[in-house]
BAFI-3210 file (N, C-alpha, C; in Angstrom, 3 decimals, decimal comma, padded with zeros to 6 digits):
// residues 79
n [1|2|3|4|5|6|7|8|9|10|11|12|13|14|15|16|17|18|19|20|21|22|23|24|25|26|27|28|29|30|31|32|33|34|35|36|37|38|39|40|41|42|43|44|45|46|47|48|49|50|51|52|53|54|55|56|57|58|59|60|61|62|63|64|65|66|67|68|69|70|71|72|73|74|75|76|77|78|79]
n.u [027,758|029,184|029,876|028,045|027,770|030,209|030,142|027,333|028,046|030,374|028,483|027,562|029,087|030,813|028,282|027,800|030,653|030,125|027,931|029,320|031,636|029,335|028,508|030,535|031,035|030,648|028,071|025,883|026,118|025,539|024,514|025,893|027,887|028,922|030,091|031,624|033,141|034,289|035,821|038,139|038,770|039,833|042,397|043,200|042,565|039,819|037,672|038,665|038,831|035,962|035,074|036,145|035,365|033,048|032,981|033,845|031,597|029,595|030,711|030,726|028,349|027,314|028,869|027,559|025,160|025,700|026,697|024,395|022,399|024,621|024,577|021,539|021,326|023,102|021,708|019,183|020,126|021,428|019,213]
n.v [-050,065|-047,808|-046,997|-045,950|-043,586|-042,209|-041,460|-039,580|-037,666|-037,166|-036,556|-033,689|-032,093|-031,548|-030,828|-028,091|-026,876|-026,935|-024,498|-022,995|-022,535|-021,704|-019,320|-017,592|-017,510|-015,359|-012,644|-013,010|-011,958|-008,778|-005,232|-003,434|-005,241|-005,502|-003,059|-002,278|-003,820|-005,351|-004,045|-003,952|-005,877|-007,781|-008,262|-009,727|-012,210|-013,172|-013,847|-016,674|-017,818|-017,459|-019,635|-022,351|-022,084|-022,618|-025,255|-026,610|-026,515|-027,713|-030,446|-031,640|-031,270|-033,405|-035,103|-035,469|-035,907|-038,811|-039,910|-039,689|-041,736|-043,747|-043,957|-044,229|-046,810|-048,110|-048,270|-049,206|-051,609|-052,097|-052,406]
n.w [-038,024|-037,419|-039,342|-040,562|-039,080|-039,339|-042,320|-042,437|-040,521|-042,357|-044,748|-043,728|-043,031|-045,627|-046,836|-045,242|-046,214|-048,682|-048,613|-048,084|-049,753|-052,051|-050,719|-051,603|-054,201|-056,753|-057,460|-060,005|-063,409|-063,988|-063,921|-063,122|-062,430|-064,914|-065,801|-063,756|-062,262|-064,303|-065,844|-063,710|-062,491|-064,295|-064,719|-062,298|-061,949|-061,687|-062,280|-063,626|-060,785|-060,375|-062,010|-061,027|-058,238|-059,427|-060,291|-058,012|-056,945|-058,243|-058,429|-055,741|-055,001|-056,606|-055,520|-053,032|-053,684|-054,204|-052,010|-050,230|-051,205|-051,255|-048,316|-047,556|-048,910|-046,689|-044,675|-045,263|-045,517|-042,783|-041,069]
ca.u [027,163|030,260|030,064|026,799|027,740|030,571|029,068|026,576|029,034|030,883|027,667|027,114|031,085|030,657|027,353|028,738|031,828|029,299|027,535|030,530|031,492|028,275|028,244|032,142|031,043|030,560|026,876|025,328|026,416|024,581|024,877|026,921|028,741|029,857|030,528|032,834|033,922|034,678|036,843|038,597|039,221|040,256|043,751|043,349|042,118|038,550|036,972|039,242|038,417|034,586|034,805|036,856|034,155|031,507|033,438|033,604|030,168|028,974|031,377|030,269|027,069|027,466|029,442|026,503|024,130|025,971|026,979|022,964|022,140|025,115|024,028|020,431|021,453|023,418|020,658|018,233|020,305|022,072|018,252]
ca.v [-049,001|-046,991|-046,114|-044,633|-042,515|-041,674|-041,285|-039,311|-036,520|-036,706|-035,149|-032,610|-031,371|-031,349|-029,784|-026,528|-026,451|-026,359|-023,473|-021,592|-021,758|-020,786|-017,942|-016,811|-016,998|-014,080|-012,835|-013,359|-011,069|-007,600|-003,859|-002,918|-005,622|-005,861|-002,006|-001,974|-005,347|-006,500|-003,574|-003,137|-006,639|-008,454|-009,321|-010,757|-013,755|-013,171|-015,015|-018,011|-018,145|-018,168|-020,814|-022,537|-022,116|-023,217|-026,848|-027,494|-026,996|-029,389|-031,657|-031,442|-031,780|-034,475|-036,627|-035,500|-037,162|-040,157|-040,240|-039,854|-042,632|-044,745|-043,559|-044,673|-048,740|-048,984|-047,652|-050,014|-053,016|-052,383|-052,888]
ca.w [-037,243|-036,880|-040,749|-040,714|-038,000|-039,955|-043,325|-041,541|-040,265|-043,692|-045,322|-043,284|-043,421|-046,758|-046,972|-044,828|-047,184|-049,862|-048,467|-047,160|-051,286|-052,671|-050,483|-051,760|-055,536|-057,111|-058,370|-061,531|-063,825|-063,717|-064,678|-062,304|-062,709|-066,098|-065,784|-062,714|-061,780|-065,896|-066,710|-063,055|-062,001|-065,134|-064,243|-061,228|-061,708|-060,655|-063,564|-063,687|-059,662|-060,234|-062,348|-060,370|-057,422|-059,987|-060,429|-056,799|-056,223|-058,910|-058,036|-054,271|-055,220|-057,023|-054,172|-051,690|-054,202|-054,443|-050,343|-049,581|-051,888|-050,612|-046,914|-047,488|-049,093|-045,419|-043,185|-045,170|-044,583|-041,903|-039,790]
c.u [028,037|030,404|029,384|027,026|028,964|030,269|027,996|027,192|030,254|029,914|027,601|027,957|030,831|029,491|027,101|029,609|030,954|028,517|028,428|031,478|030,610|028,102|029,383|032,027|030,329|029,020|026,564|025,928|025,105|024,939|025,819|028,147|029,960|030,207|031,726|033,575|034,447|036,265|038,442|039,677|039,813|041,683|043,605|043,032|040,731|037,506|037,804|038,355|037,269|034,309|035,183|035,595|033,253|031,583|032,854|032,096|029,241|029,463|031,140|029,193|026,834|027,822|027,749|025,574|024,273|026,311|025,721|022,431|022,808|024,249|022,220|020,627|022,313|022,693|019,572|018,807|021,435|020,722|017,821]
c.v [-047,738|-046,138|-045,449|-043,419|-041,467|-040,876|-040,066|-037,507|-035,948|-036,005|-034,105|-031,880|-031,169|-030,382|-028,444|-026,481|-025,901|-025,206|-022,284|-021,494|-021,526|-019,164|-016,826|-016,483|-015,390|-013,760|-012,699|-011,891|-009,924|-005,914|-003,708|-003,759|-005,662|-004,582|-001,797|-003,013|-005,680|-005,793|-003,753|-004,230|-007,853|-009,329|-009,660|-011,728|-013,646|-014,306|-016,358|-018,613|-018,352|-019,091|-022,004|-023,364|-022,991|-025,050|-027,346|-027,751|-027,641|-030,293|-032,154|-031,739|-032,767|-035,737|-036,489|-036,028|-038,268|-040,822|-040,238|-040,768|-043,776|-044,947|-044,798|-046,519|-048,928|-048,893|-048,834|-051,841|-053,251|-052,964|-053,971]
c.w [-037,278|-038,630|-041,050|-040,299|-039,011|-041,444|-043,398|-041,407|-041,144|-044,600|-044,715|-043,075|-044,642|-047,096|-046,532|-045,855|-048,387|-049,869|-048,366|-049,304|-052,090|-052,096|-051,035|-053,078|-055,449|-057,379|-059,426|-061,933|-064,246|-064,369|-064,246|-062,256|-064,173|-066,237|-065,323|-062,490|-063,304|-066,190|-065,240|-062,867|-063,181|-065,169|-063,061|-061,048|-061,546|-061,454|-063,551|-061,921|-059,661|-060,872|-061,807|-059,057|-057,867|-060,134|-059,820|-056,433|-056,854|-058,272|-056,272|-054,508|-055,377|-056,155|-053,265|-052,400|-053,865|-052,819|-049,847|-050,153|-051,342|-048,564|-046,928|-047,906|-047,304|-044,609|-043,429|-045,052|-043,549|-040,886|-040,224]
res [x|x|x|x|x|x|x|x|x|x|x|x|x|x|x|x|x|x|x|x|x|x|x|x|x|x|x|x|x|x|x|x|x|x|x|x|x|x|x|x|x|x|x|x|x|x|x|x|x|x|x|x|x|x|x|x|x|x|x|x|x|x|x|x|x|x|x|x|x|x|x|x|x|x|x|x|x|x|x]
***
């Protein structure tokens, strides 16, 4: 019982984190972007960092697949 609950409140931590870095990436690349942002920000890292971003939120994804899948085999035999 006590794992569901947990389980439970581990997706949904996770599934904020996952929003709170989708909202931090950068946007698609655009006019304005590859104008101002390509030439300005190049050394700083900004490109290594959105890829970076782009990992976690497969890889986040990915667990919250596999934690709603696990989630669902204990709910159906835990009753």
């Amino acid at each position: 019982m006590y794992s569901i609950i947990f389980i439970g409140i581990f997706i949904i931590l996770i599934c904020f984190f996952l929003i709170i870095i989708i909202l931090i990436q950068n946007p698609k690349k655009g006019i304005f972007y590859q104008s101002f942002m390509d030439k300005n920000f190049r050394l700083f890292g900004i490109k290594r960092t959105n890829n970076f971003l782009e990992k976690i939120t497969w890889i986040l994804s990915i667990f919250i697949f596999f934690l709603i899948l696990f989630f669902n085999y204990l709910l159906k035999h835990n009753l």
